[in-house]
C-alpha positions as CSV (number, residue, x, y, z in Angstrom):
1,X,33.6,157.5,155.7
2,X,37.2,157.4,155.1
3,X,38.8,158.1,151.7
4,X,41.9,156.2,150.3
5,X,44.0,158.8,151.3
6,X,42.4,158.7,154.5
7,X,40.6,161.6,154.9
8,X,37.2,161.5,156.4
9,X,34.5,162.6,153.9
10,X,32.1,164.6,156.2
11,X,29.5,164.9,153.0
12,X,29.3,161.8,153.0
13,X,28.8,160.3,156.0
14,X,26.0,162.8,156.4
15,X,24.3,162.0,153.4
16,X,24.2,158.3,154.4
17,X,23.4,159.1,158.5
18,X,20.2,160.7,156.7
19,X,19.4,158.0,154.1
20,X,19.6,155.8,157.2
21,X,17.3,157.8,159.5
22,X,14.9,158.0,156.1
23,X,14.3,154.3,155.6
24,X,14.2,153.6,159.0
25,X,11.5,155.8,159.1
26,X,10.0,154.3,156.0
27,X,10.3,151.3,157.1
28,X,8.4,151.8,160.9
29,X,5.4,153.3,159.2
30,X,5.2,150.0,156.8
31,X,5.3,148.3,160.3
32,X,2.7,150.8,161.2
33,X,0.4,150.9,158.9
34,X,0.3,146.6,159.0
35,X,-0.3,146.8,162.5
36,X,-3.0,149.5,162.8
37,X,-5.6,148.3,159.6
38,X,-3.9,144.6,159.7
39,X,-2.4,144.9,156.5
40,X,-0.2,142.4,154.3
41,X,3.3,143.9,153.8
42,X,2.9,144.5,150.5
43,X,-0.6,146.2,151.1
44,X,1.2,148.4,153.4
45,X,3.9,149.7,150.6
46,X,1.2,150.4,148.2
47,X,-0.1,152.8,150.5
48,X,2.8,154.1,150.8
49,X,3.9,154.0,146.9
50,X,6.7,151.8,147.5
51,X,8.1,150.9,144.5
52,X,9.0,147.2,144.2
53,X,12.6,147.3,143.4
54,X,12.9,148.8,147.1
55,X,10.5,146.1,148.8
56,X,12.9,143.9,149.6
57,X,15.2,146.5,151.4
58,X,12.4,147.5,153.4
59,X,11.1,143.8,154.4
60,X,14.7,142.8,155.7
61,X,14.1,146.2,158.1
62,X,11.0,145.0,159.7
């Protein structure tokens, strides 16, 4: 990520490179977990303890 001087923030890009890789993963084993035991979406993220203000975010992944 660049900063408005133009520096690239190294922290940051990290940080979001592994909040990426973390709902990505969260969102293949909600695929998972519907595949395997035939679940509903939304029976899948109570397994998981999804809340539902991040549902959404997760549904547009799968």
């Amino acid at each position: 990520m660049m900063n408005k001087e133009g520096n690239y923030n190294m922290c940051k890009a990290v940080i979001d490179l592994t909040n990426k890789g973390r709902a990505e993963g969260i969102a293949f084993s909600i695929k998972s977990i519907m595949q395997s035991f035939n679940y509903s979406f939304e029976q899948a993220c109570a397994v998981l303890k999804i809340d539902a203000k991040d549902m959404e975010r997760y549904r547009k992944m799968i």
